[in-house]
C-alpha positions in Angstrom: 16.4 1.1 -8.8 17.7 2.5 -12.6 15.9 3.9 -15.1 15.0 0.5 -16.4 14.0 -1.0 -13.2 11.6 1.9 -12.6 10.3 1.4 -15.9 10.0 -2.4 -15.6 8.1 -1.7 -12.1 5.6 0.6 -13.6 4.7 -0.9 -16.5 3.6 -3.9 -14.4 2.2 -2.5 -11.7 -0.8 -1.2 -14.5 -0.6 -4.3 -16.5 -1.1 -6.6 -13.1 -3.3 -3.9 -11.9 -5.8 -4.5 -14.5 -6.1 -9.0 -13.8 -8.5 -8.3 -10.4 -11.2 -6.5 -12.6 -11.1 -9.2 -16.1 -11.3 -11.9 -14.1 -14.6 -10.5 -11.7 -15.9 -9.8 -15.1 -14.7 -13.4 -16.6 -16.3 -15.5 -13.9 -19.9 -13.7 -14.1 -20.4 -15.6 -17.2 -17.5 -18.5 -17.5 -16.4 -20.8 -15.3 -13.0 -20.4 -13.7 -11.5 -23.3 -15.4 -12.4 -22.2 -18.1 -10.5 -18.5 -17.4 -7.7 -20.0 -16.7 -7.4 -22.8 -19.6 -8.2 -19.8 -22.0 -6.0 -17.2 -20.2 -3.1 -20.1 -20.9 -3.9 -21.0 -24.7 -4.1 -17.1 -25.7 -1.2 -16.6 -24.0 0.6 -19.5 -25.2 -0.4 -18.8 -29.0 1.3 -15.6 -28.6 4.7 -16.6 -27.1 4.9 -20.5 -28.5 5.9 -19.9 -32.4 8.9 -17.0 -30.8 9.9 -19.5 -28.4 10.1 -22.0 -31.2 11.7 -20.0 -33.8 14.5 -19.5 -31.4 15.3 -23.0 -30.6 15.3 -21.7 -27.0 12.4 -25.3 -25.8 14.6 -27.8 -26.0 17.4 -25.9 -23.8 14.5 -25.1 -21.1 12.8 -28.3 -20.9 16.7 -29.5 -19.5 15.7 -27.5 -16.4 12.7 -29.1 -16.2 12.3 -29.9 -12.3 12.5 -25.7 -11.5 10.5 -25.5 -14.3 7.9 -27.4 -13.1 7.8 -26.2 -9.9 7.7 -22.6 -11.0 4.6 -23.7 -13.3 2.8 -25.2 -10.2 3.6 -22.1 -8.2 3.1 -19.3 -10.4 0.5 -20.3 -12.8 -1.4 -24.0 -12.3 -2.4 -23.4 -8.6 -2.3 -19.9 -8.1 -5.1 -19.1 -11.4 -7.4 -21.1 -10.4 -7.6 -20.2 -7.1 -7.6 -16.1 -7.6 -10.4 -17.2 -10.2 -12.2 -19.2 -7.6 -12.0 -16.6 -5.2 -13.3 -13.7 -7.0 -16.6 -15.6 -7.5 -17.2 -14.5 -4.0 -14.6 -11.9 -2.8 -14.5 -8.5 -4.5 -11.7 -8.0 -6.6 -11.2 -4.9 -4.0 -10.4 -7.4 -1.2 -8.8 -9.8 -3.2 -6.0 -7.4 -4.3 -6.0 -6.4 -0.5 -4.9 -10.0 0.3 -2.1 -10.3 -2.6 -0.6 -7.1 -1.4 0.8 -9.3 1.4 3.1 -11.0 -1.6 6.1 -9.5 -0.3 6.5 -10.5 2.6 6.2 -14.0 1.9 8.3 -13.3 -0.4 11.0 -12.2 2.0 10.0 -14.6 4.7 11.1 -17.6 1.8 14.0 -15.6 0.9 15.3 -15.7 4.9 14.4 -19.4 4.9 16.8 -20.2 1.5 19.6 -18.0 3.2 18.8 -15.2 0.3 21.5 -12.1 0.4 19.6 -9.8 0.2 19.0 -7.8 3.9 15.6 -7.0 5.0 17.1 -3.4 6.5 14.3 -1.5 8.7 13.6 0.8 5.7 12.9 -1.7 3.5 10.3 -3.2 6.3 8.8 0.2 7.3 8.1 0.8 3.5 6.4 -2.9 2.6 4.5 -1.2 6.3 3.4 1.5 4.9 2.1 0.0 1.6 -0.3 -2.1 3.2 -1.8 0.6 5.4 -1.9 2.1 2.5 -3.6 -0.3 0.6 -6.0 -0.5 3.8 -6.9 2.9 3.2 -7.4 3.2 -0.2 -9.5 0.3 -0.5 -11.5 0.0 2.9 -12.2 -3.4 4.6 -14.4 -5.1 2.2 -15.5 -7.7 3.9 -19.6 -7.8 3.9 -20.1 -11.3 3.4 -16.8 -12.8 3.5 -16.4 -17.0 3.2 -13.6 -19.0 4.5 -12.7 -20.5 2.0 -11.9 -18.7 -1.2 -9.7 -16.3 1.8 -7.6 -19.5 2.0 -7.8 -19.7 -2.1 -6.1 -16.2 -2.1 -3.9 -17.0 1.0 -2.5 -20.2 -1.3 -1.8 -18.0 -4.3 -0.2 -15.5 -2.3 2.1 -18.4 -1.0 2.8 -19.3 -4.6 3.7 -15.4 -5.7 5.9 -15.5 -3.2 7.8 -18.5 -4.1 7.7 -18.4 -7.7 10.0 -15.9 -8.5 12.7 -17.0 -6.1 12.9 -20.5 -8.2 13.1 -18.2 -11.5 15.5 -15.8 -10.0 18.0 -18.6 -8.6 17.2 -22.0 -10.9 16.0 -20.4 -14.2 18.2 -17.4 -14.4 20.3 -19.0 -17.6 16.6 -19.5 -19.2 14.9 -17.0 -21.3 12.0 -15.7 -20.0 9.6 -15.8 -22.9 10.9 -19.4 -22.7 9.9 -20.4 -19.0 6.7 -18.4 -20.1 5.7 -20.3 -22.6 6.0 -24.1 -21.5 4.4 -22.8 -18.4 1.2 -21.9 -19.8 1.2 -25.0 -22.6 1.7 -27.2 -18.8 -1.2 -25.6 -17.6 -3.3 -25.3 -20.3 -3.1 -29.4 -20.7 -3.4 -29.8 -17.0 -6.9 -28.0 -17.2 -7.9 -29.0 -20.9 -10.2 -32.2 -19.8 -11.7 -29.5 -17.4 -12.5 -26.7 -19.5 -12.6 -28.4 -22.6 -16.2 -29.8 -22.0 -17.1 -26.3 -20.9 -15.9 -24.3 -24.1 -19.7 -24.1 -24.8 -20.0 -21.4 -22.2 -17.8 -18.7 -24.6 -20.7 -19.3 -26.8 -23.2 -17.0 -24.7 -20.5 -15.0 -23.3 -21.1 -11.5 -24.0 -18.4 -8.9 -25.6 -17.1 -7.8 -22.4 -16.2 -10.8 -20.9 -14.8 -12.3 -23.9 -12.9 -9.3 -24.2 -11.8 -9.6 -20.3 -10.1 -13.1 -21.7 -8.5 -12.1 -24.9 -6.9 -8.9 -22.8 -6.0 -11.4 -20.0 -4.2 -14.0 -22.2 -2.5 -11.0 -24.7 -1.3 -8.4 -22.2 -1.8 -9.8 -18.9 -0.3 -13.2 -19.4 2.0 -13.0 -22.5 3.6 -9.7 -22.0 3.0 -9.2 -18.6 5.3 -12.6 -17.7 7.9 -11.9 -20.3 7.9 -7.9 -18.5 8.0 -9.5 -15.3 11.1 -12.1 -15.8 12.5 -9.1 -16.9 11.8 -7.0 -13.7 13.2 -10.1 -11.8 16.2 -10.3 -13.3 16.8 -6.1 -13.1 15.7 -6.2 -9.6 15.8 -9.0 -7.7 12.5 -11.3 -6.7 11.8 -9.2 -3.4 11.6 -5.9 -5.2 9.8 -7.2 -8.2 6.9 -8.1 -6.1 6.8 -5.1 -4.4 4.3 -4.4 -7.2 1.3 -6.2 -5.5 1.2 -3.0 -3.6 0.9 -0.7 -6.7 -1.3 -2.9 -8.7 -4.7 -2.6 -6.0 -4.4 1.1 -6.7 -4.1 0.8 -10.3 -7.4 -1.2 -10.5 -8.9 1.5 -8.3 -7.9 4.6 -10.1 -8.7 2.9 -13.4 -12.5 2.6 -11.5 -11.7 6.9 -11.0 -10.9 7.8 -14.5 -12.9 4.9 -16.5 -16.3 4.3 -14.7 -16.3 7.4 -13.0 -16.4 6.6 -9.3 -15.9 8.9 -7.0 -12.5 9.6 -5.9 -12.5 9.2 -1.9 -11.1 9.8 1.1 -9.5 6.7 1.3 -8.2 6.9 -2.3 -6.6 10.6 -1.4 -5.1 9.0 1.7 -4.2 5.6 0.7 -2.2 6.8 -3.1 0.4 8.2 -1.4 0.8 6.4 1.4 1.4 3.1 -1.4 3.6 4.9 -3.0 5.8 6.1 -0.4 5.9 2.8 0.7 6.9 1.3 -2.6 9.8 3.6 -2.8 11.1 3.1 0.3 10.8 -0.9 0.4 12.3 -0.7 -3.2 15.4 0.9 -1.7 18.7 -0.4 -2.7 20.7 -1.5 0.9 23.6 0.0 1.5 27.0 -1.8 1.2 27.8 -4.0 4.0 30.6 -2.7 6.2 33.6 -4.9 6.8 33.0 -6.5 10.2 35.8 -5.6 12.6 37.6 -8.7 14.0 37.2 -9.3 18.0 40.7 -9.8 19.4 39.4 -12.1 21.8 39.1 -16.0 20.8 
């Protein structure tokens, strides 16, 4: 990757590192719909007025079926369901889970006749990453339930998809524009679900308010204007090679913030991630011009 991809790739790895952790503190004290709906309106309150000063609404809303279908995939279903889950699952095992993104991810790109090559360095890296991921967070799964695993499976479907629709039917729309209708589409989609709910902010304590204002502001806002960026630098399959990075984030921010212990699994699993991130990040080499069989 360049400079800028690199930089694109770290900054979201923390910054989507962090969601796993707001939203097990969110939930404890909200209800997911009501996350979601406020993760939306924050986020939209930020990018909205840009959006609008540019003019750049009316030209987006003309690509309104990709539009739509990225909204669905990347925001409407997939929120509500990681919020949904993480009721139950640890955000540990749920970040597990999402760190299988990728390979939907190039499993939808084979299916659309993408041109980009899966080459066997690329697939023993996005290996790698989830033994690493294995490792570093250990198979959390004491009281496991069906169905918010098929919650996470769902959303893991949708981060797959997503970003091939922005990549291919979105690319001549701005990405703080996409951004921004997305999140007013599914803030009104939830609004006569959360709405009658607002009342629950009301006894919500400082951290988990907090957890929603840091979702909607840097999690939502910039993170999807950072991450239309990364797309567009690198190409949907390498972007979300960052669901590898961003389990480890949320664990080493547990290391340095609330001073848990730094483990085996954690000295194994770091580097094994980001080996693994490196080498399924690898630009492929350039095709070869195929030599022509004489016979018919």
């Amino acid at each position: 990757m360049s400079r800028r991809g690199w930089v694109l790739f770290l900054a979201m790895s923390v910054i989507w590192g962090v969601p796993y952790l707001l939203i097990k503190v969110a939930v404890e004290e909200t209800s997911p719909v009501v996350v979601v709906f406020v993760r939306c309106v924050v986020g939209a309150a930020v990018l909205l007025p840009l959006v609008l000063a540019r003019g750049q609404v009316r030209p987006a809303l003309r690509h309104w079926r990709p539009l739509l279908a990225f909204t669905v995939l990347e925001m409407t279903g997939p929120w509500l369901l990681l919020s949904y889950a993480e009721v139950t699952l640890s955000s540990s095992l749920t970040g597990l889970l999402v760190a299988s993104v990728p390979f939907v991810a190039a499993v939808a790109a084979r299916l659309v006749g993408g041109e980009e090559r899966l080459t066997a360095v690329r697939l023993a890296g996005m290996g790698l990453g989830v033994v690493g991921i294995v490792a570093l967070l250990g198979l959390d799964v004491e009281g496991i339930a069906l169905l918010p695993v098929l919650a996470v499976v769902a959303v893991v479907v949708g981060y797959g998809t997503a970003p091939l629709i922005a990549n291919r039917a979105l690319a001549d729309v701005p990405g703080v524009a996409v951004s921004a209708i997305a999140l007013v589409l599914t803030a009104v989609v939830y609004a006569p679900f959360a709405v009658p709910r607002l009342g629950q902010l009301g006894s919500a304590s400082v951290p988990a308010l907090g957890s929603l204002v840091v979702l909607g502001v840097v999690c939502t806002a910039l993170a999807l204007v950072l991450f239309f960026a990364l797309i567009r630098e690198v190409g949907p399959q390498r972007a979300l090679v960052i669901t590898f990075v961003n389990p480890a984030v949320a664990v080493l921010a547990g290391v340095l913030l609330l001073d848990e212990p730094f483990t085996l699994g954690l000295a194994v699993g770091l580097p094994l991630v980001l080996a693994g991130c490196a080498l399924a990040t690898r630009r492929n080499a350039p095709a070869t011009a195929a030599v022509e069989s004489p016979v018919p």
